[in-house]
C-alpha positions in Angstrom: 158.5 151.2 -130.1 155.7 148.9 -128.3 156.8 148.6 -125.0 156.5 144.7 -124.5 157.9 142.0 -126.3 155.9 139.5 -124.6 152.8 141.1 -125.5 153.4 140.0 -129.2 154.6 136.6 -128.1 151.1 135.7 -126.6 149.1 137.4 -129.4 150.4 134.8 -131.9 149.8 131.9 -129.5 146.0 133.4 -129.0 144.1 131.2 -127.0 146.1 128.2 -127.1 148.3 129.6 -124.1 145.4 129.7 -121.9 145.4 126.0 -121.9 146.5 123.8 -119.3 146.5 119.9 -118.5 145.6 118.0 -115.5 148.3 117.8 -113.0 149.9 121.8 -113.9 151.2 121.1 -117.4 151.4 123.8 -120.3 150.6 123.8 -124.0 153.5 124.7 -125.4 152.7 123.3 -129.4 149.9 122.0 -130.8 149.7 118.4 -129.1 152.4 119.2 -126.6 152.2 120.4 -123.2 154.7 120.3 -120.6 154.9 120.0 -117.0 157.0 123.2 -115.3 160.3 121.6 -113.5 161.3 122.0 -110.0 164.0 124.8 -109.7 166.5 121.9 -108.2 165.8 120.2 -111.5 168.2 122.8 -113.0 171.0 121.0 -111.7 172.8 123.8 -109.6 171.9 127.2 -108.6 172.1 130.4 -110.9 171.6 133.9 -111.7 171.5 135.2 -115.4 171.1 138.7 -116.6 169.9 138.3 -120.4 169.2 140.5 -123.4 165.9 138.5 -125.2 164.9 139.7 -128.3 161.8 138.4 -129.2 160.9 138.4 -133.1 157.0 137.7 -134.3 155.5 139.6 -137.8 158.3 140.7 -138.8 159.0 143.1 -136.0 161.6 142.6 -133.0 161.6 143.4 -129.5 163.7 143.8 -127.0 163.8 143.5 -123.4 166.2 142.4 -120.3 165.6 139.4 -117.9 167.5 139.0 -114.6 167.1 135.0 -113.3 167.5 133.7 -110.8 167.2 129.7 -109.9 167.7 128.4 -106.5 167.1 125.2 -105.1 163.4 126.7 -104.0 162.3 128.6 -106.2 162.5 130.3 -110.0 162.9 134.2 -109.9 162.3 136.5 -113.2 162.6 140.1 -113.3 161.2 141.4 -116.5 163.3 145.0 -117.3 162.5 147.2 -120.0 165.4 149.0 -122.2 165.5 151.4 -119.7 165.7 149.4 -116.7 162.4 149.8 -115.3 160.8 146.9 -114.0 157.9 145.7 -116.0 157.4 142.3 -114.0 158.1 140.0 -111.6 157.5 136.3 -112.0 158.0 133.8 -109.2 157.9 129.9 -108.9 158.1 127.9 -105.8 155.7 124.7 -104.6 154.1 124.1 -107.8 153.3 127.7 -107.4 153.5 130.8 -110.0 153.1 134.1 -108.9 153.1 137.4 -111.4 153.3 140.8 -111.0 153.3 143.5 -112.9 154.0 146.9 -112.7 151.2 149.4 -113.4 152.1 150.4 -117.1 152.4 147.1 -118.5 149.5 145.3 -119.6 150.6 142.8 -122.1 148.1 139.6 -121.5 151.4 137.6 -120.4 151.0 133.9 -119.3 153.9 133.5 -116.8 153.6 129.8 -117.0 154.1 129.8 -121.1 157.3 132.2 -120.7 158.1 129.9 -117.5 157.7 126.8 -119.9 159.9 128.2 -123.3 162.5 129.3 -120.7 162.7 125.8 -119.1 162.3 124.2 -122.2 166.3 125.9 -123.4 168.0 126.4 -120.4 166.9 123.1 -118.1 169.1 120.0 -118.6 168.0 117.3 -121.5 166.5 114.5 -118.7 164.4 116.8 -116.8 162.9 118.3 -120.3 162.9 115.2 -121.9 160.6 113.8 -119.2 158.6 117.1 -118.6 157.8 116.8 -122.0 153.7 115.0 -122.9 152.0 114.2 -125.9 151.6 111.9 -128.8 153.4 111.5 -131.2 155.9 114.1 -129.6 160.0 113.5 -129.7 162.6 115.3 -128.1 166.6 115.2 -129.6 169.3 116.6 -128.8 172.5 117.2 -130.6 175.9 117.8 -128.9 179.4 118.7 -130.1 180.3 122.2 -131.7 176.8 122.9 -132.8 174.3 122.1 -129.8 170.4 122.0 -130.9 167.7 120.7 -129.1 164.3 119.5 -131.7 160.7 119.0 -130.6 158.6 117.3 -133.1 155.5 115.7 -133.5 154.6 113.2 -135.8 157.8 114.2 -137.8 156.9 117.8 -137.8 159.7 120.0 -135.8 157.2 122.4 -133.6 160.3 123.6 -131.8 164.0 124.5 -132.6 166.7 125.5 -130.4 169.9 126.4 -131.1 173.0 127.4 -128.8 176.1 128.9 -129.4 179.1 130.9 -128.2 179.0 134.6 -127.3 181.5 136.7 -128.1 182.9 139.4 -126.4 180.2 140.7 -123.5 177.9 138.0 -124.7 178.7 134.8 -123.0 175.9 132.5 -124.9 173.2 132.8 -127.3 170.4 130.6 -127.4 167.7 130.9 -130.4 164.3 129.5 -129.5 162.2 129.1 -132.8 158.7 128.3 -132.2 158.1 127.3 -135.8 154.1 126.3 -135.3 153.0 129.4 -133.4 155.7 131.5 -135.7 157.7 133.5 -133.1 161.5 133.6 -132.2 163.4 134.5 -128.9 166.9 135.1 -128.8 168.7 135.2 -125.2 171.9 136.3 -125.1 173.6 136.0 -121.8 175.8 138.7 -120.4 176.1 137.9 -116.6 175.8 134.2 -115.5 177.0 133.4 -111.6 176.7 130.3 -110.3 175.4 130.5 -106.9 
């Protein structure tokens, strides 16, 4: 088993991840970048530890995040299956730092996984207006089946769905990246509210 699920995630985006817009934003779709929020934008402090299984070609991964938001900065631990740490990413004053630990090399870019994360666990308003492009529209639906749409000119780039956990899983969030073909799944086991 490849040790990084990340590694597949940026192969399929190929060079379109190493774009970036004036003023900090990210590519995050054909046409669409998006500008990474504050950490106080999330609304309230938090710490997550996740299970993400990312799914690209036809194979899955799986790896462990532990998160933490406070009102200065974004924190991500990246863990393998066996608990070693394979990463850190860090984001405070407009600033992303990344590093890695000596056996993973998968050609991450922390401001793309930054962006997808924001981009399903940030409230609507500050994705809505972090959100650039022509053409591009943001919905959400509430009620007993909450999804969140990015399209541009009609076409849905992005699809997020949310539901319940059950038992040790809390939530489950399924990020579909239609145009660049990947999927992540995070399923939430720990969430504290700091």
């Amino acid at each position: 088993m490849r040790l990084c699920v990340l590694a597949a995630i940026t192969q399929c985006c190929g060079c379109a991840l190493l774009l970036r817009r004036p003023g900090g934003a990210v590519v995050v779709a054909p046409g669409v970048s998006f500008r990474l929020l504050a950490p106080t934008e999330i609304g309230e402090p938090v710490s997550m530890f996740q299970e993400i299984r990312a799914t690209y070609g036809g194979e899955q991964y799986i790896f462990f995040a532990q998160t933490e938001v406070t009102a200065n900065q974004v924190s991500m631990a990246g863990l393998t299956p066996f608990g070693s740490r394979a990463f850190l990413l860090t984001r405070s004053n407009n600033r992303t730092s990344f590093e890695a630990a000596p056996f993973f090399d998968a050609p991450l870019q922390p401001d793309f996984l930054l962006a997808c994360y924001q981009l399903a666990h940030w409230p609507r308003a500050a994705v809505e207006a972090g959100l650039r492009g022509r053409g591009v529209h943001f919905d959400e639906t509430a009620g007993a089946t909450r999804s969140r749409r990015i399209t541009r000119r009609g076409r849905e780039l992005i699809g997020i769905e949310y539901g319940d956990g059950d038992g040790e899983i809390l939530q489950s969030i399924v990020f579909n990246h239609e145009a660049w073909g990947f999927t992540l799944v995070f399923l939430t086991k720990e969430l504290v509210r700091l």
